[in-house]
C-alpha positions in Angstrom: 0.0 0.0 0.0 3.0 2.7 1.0 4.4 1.4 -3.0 1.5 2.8 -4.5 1.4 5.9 -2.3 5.0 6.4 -2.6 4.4 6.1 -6.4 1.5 8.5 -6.4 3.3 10.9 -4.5 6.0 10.8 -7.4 3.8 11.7 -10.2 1.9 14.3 -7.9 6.0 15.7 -7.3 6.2 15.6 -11.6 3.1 17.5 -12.2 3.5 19.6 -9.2 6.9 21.3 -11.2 7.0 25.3 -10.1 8.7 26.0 -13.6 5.2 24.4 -15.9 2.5 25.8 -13.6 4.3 29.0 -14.0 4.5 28.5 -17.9 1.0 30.4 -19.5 -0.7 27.8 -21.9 0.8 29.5 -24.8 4.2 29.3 -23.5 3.5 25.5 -23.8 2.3 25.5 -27.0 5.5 26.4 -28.0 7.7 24.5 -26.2 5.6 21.6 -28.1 6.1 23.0 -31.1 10.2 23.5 -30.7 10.2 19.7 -29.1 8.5 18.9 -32.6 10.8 21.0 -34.6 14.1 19.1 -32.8 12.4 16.0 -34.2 11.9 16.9 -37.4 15.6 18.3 -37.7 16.8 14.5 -37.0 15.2 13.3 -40.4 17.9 11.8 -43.0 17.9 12.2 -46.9 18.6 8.5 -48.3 17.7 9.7 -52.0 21.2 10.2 -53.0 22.4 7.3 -50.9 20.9 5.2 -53.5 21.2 6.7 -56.7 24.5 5.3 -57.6 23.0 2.0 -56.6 19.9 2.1 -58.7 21.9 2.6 -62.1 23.8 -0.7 -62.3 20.4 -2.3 -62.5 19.0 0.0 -65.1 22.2 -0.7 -67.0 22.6 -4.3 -66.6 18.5 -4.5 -68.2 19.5 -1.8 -70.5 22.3 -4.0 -71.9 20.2 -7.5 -71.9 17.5 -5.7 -73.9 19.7 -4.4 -76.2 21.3 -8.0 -76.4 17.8 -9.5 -76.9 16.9 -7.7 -79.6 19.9 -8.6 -81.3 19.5 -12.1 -80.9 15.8 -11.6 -82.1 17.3 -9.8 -85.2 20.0 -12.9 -86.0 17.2 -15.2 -85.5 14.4 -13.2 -88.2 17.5 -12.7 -90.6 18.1 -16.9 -90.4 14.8 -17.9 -90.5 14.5 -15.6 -93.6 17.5 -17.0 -95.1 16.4 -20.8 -94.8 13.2 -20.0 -96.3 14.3 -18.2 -99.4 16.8 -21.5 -99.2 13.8 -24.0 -98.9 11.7 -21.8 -101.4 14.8 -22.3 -103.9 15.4 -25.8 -103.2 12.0 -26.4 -103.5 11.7 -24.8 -107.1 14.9 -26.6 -108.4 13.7 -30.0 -107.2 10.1 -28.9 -108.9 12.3 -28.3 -112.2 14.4 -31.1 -112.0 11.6 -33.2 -111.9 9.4 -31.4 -114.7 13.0 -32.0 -116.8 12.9 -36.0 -116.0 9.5 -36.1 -116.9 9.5 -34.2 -119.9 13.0 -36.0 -120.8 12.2 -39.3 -119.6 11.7 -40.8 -123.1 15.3 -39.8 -124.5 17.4 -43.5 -124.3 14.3 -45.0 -125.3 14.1 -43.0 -128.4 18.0 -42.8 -128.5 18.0 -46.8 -128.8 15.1 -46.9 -131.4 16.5 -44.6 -133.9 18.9 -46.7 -135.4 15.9 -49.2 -136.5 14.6 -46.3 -137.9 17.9 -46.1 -139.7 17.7 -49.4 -140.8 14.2 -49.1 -142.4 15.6 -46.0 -144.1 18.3 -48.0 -145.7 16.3 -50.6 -146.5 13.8 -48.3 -148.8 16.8 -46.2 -150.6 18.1 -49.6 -151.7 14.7 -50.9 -152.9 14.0 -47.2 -154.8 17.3 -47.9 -156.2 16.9 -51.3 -157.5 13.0 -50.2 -158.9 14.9 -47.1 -160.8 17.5 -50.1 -162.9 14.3 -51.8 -163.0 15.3 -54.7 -160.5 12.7 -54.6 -158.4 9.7 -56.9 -159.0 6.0 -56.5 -158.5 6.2 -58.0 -154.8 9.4 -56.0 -154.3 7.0 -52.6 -154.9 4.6 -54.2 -152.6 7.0 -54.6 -150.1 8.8 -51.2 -150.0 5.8 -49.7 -149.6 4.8 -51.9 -146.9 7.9 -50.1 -144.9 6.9 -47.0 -146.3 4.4 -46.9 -144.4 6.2 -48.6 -141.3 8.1 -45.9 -141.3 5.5 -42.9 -141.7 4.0 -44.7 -138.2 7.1 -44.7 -137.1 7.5 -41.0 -137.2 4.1 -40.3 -136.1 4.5 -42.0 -132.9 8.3 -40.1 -132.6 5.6 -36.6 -133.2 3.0 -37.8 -130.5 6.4 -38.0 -128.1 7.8 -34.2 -128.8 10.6 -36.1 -131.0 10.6 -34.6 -134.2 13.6 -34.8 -137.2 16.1 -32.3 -137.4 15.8 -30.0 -140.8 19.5 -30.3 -142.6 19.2 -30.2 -146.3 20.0 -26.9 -147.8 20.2 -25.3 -144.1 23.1 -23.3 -142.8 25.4 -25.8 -140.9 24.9 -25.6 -137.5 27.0 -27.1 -134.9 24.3 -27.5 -132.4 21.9 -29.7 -134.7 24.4 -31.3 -137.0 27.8 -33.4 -137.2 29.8 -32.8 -140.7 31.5 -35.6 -141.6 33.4 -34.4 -144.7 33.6 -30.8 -146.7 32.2 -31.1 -150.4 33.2 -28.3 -153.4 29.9 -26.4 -154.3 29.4 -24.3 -156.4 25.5 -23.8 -156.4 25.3 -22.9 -152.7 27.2 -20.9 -150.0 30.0 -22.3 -148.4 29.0 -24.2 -144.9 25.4 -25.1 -146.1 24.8 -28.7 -145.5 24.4 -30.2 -149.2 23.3 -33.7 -148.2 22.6 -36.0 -145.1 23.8 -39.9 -144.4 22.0 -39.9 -141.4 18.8 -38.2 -140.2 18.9 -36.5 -136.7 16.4 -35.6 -134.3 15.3 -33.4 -130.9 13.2 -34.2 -128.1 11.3 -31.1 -127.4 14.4 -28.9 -127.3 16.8 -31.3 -127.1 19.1 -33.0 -129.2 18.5 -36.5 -129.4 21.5 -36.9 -131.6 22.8 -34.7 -134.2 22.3 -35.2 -138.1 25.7 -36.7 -140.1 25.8 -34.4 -142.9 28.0 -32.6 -145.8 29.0 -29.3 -145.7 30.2 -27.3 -149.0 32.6 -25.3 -149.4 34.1 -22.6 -151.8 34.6 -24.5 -155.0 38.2 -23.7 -156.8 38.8 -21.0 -159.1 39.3 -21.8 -162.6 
């Protein structure tokens, strides 16, 4: 009980001060006020504490970013690239296989054409023999039997895009024909093909094989 009173008596001592009951209530108003203002002069600006700090970070993303976009430039430029790539692959394979399709006849013809030559022979001799009057009734019969063999023959070449090269009387031409000898002429130009011992032929734009021919050339001066 005296602990309490002893207490009591303390606080009563505090409050009991000579120098605040003395003090008006405006003089304590300001007292507050300067005890608030001592307070407020303790506060600390941290702003430029951490400015230095905050830049690395801004730099560091700044950098990244600019890496990333890099990155997603290399990648747009090589995806580009292997499409145009594929695109052109795509159109060569397209062509190649246009090309075996529309040369896929060629050794088949190739290997035909000398039975073709054959038959060829075999009417010049016959038209031979029927101009010295050789040539019986059944031998007419018969060369134009393979006459006409020969006709079919060509049509079914035509039906194929294989058509005979034109020689006689045309200028000589490397690409279409093969001279085989030089002939004296003096009724056409020089390198005009004059005649053809064997017939050549082209599979839509392609030479099948050349024609064998005989080229003139300047006949001697008298």
């Amino acid at each position: 009980m005296s602990h309490f009173k002893n207490r009591s008596n303390n606080d009563n001592q505090k409050n009991d001060n000579p120098a605040d009951q003395q003090q008006t209530p405006e003089e304590q108003q300001s007292r507050q006020e300067n005890s608030g203002n001592a307070s407020d002069d303790l506060e600390v600006d941290f702003g430029d504490a951490f400015d230095d700090g905050a830049e690395e970070p801004v730099k560091e993303a700044e950098d990244e970013l600019s890496a990333l976009k890099r990155e997603l430039a290399e990648a747009k430029d090589k995806t580009l690239r292997t499409f145009a790539e594929l695109e052109n692959f795509r159109k060569r394979s397209a062509r190649t296989l246009q090309d075996e399709l529309k040369y896929a006849n060629m050794s088949l013809i190739r290997d035909m054409l000398p039975v073709m030559d054959n038959l060829l022979r075999a009417i010049d001799a016959a038209e031979k023999q029927d101009q010295s009057g050789e040539l019986t009734e059944q031998g007419r019969g018969l060369l134009a039997g393979v006459k006409m063999v020969v006709e079919q023959f060509n049509t079914v070449l035509g039906k194929h895009n294989c058509t005979p090269i034109e020689a006689i009387n045309q200028p000589f031409d490397p690409n279409f024909h093969q001279a085989i000898t030089q002939m004296p002429s003096a009724d056409v130009e020089p390198n005009t093909v004059i005649m053809e011992t064997q017939k050549g032929y082209v599979l839509h734009d392609r030479v099948v094989r050349p024609s064998q021919v005989i080229v003139s050339c300047e006949a001697p001066k008298e």
